[in-house]
N, C-alpha and C positions, 0 to 999 in steps of 0.2 A: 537530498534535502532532509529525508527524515532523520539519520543516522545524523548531520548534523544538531539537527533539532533538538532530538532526546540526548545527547553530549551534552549540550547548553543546557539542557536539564538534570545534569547528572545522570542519565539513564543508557540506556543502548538498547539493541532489537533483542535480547533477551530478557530484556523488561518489559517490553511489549505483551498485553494479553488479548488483546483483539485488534482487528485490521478492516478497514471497508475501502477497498478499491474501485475508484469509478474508471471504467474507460470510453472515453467519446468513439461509440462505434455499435455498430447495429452485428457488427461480424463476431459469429463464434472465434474464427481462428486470430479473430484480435485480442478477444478477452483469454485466446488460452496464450496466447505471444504474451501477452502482460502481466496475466496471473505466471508465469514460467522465468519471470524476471524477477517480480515478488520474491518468489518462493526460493530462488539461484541466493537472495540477500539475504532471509532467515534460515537456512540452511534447515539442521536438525531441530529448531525453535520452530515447533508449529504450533502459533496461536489460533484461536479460533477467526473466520475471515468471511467475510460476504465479498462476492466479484459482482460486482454491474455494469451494464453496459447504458448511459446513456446516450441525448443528443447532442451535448455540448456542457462543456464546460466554462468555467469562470475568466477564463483570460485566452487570449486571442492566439490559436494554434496549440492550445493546452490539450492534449490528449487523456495525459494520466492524473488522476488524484490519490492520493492513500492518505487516510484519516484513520490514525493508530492512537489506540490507547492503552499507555506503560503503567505500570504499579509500580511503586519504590517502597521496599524493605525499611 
């Protein structure tokens, strides 16, 4: 979805300069599962990035959110 997103904005994950990832989950090895999925889609583009783990998210069975913010040239 994001990769979509910033396309429709003219942008991509190398315009991306910060990232905040929520994941509904109290478990380390869920936030390193999710942050390692993140990280698989920006590859060599490491923006700056805060991981959190909450209790719940916005929609019903939603685990992950990633709220990026791109800069365009």
């Amino acid at each position: 979805n994001l990769v979509v997103a910033l396309r429709a904005a003219g942008a991509s994950l190398t315009d991306v300069v910060k990232t905040t990832v929520y994941v509904a989950t109290t478990s380390r090895p869920d936030l390193v599962a999710a942050w390692d999925v993140v990280h698989r889609w920006f590859g060599e583009h490491d923006a700056p990035s805060t991981l959190v783990g909450v209790t719940v998210l916005g929609y019903p069975d939603q685990l992950v959110e990633v709220e990026a913010v791109a800069v365009l040239p």
